[in-house]
C-alpha positions in Angstrom: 121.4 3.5 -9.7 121.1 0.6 -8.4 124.0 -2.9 -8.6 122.6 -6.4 -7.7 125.2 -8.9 -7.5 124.0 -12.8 -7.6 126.2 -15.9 -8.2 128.2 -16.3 -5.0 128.5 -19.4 -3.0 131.3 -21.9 -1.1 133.3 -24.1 -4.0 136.4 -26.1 -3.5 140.1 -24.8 -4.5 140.7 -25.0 -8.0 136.9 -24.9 -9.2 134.7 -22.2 -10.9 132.4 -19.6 -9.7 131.0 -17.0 -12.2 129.1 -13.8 -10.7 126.8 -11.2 -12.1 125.8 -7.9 -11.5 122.6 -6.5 -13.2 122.4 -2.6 -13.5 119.1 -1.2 -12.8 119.8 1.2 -16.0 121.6 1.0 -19.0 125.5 0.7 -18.4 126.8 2.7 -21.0 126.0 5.9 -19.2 129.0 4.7 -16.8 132.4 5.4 -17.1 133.4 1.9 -16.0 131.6 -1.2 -14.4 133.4 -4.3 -12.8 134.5 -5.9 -9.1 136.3 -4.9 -6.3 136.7 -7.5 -3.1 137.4 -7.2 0.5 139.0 -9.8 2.8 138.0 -10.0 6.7 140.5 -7.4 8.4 141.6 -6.1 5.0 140.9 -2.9 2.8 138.7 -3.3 -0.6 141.0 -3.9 -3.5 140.0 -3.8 -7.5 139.5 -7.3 -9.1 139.0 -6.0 -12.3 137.8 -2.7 -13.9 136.6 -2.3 -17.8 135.6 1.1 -19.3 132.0 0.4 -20.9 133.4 2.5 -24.0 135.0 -0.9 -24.7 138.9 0.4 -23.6 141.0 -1.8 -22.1 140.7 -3.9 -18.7 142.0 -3.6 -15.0 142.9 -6.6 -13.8 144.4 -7.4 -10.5 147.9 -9.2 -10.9 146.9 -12.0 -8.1 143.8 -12.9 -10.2 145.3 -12.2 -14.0 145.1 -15.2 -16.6 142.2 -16.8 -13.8 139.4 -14.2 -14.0 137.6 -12.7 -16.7 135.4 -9.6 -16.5 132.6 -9.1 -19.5 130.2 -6.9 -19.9 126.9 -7.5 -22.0 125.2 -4.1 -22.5 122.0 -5.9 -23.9 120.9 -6.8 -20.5 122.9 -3.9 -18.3 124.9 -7.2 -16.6 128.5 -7.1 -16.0 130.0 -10.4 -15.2 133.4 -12.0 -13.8 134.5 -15.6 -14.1 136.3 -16.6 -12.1 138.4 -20.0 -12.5 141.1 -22.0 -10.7 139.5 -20.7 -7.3 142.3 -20.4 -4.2 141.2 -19.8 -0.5 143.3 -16.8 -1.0 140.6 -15.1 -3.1 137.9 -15.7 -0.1 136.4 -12.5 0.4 133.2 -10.7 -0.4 133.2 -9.2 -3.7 131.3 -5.7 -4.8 130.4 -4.7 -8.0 131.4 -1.1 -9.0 130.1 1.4 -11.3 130.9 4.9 -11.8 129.8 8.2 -14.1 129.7 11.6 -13.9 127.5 11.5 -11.0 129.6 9.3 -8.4 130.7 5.9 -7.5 127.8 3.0 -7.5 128.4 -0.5 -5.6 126.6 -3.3 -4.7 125.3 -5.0 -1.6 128.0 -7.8 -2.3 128.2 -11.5 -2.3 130.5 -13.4 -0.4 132.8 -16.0 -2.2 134.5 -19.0 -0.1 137.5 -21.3 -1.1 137.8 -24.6 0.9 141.2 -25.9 0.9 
């Protein structure tokens, strides 16, 4: 399994980034699909989690009402918008999947909020 992430970049506080993260097979043999992120000198903490049997979503209290995590199983991509950016969410952010098999992540993209 393979998780390429794409969409990442440098935007101002307050704008809008949205990344994506194309599974090299179909999603709904996962468990669950969506972001984690990691901060320079910090551990990896969920951004948001969705079951691909369409249950409900994980969502980080720091990043709930901002970001939105979907999932379009027509073209194996899970995606997370992310609006009113603050350089608090700086960080590079992984995509996560997971089945029966074992935990999948990406290579990750790096995401930078300028005050």
């Amino acid at each position: 399994v393979q998780l390429v992430e794409s969409g990442g970049g440098l935007v101002q506080a307050g704008g809008t980034l949205k990344l994506s993260c194309a599974a090299s097979g179909s999603i709904f043999g996962f468990n669950a699909m969506g972001w984690y992120r990691q901060a320079p000198g910090k551990q990896r903490d969920l951004v948001a989690l969705m079951a691909t049997s369409g249950g409900s979503t994980n969502i980080a209290e720091s990043v709930k009402g901002r970001f939105d995590l979907s999932i379009d199983g027509s073209k194996n991509t899970a995606y997370l918008l992310m609006n009113r950016l603050k350089p608090e969410d700086t960080a590079v952010y992984y995509c996560f999947a997971n089945d029966l098999i074992g935990n999948y992540w990406g290579q990750g993209t790096q995401i930078t909020v300028s005050s």
